[in-house]
LOFI-790413 format. One record per atom (N, C-alpha, C): residue number from 1; x, y, z. Coordinates in steps of 0.2 Angstrom, whole numbers. Last residue first. Layout:
residues N
NODE,NUM,X,Y,Z
...
END
This chain:
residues 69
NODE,69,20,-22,39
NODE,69,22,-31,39
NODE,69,18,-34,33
NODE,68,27,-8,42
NODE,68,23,-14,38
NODE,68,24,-17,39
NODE,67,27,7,53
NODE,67,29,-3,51
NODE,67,22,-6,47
NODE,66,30,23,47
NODE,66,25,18,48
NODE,66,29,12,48
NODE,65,37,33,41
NODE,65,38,31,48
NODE,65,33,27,52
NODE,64,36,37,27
NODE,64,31,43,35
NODE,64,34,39,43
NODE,63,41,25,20
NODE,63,44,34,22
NODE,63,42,38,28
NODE,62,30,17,24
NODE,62,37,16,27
NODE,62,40,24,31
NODE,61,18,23,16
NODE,61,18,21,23
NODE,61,23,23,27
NODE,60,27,22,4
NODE,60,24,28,7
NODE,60,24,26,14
NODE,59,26,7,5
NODE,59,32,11,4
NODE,59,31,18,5
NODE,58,13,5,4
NODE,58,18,2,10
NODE,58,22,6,10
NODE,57,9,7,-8
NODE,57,5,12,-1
NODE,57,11,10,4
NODE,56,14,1,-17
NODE,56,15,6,-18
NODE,56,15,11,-10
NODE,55,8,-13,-13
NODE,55,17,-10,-12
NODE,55,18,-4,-12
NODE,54,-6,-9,-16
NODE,54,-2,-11,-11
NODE,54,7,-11,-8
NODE,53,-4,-10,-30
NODE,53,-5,-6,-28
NODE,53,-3,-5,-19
NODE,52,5,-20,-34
NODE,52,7,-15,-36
NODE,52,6,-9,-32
NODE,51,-9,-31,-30
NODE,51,-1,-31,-28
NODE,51,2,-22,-28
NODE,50,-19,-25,-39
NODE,50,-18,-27,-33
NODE,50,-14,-25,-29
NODE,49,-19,-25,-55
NODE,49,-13,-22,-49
NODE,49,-13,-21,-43
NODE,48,-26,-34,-60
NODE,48,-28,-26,-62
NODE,48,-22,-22,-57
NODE,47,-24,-47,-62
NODE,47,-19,-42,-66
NODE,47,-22,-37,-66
NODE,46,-39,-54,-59
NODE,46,-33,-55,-60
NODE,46,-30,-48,-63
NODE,45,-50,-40,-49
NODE,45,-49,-46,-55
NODE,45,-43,-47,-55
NODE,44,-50,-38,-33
NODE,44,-50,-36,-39
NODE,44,-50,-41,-44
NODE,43,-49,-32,-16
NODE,43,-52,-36,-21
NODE,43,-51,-34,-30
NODE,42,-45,-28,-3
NODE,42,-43,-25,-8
NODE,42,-45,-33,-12
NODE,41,-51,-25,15
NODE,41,-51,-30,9
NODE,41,-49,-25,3
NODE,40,-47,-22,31
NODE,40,-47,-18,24
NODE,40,-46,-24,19
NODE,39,-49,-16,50
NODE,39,-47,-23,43
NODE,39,-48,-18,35
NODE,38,-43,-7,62
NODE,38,-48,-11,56
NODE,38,-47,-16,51
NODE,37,-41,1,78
NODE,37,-39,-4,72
NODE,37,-45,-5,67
NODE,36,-37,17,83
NODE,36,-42,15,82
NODE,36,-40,8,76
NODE,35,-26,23,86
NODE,35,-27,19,91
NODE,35,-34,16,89
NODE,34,-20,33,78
NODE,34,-23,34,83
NODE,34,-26,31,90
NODE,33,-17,24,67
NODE,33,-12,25,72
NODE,33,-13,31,78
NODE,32,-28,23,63
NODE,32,-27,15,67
NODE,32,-21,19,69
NODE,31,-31,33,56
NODE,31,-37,32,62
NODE,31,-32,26,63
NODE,30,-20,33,45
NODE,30,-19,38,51
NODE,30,-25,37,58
NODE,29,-25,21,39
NODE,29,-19,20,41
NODE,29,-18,26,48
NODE,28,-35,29,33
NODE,28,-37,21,36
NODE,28,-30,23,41
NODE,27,-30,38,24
NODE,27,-33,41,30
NODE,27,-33,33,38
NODE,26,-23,31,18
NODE,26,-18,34,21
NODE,26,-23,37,29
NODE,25,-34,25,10
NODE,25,-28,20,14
NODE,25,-24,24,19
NODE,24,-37,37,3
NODE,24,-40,33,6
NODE,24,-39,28,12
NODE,23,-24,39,-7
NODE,23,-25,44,1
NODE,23,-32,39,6
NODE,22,-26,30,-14
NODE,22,-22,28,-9
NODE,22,-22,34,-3
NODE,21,-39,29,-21
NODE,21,-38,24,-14
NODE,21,-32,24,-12
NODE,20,-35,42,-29
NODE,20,-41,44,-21
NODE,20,-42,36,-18
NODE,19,-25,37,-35
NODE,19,-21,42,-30
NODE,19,-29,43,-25
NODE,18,-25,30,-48
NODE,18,-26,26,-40
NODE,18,-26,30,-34
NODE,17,-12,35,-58
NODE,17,-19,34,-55
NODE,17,-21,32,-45
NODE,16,3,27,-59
NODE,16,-2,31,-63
NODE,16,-8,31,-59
NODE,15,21,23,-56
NODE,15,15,24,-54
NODE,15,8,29,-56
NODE,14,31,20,-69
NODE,14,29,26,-66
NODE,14,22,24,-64
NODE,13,43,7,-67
NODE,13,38,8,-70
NODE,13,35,15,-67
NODE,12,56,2,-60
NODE,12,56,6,-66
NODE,12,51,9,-69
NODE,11,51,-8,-53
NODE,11,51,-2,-49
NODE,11,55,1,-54
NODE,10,41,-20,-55
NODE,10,39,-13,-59
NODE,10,42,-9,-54
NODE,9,46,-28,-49
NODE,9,48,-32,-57
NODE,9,45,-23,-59
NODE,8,58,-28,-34
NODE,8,49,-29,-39
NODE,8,50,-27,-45
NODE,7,62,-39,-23
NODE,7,65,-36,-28
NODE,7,55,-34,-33
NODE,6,58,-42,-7
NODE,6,58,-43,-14
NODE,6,58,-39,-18
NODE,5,58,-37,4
NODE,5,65,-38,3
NODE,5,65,-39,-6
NODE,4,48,-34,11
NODE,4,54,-28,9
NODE,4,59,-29,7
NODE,3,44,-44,14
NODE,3,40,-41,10
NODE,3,45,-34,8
NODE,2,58,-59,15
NODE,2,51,-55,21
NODE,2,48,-48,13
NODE,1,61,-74,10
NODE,1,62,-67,9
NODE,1,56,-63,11
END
């Protein structure tokens, strides 16, 4: 099952916070599609929402007409 396919356990849940690392992400996101590549660690304790967060950004991502993988 490829990353857009899994069904996600919080997509009745309301996304809270996190909005200066995701515009953070966005800026990342707009310098690489400038032409400029980089990498990006997301680190954290078990259960702080890693994940979450990440799906969150992909999916904006998507909408603007970006590829995820």
């Amino acid at each position: 099952m490829g990353f857009g396919a899994q069904p996600s356990a919080d997509a009745d849940s309301t996304f809270v916070g996190r909005n200066d690392h995701l515009a953070r992400l966005t800026q990342l996101l707009d310098h690489a599609a400038e032409g400029n590549p980089g990498a990006l660690l997301v680190h954290g304790e078990v259960g702080v929402g890693k994940s979450r967060f990440l799906r969150e950004f992909a999916g904006g991502a998507r909408r603007s007409g970006s590829q995820m993988l």
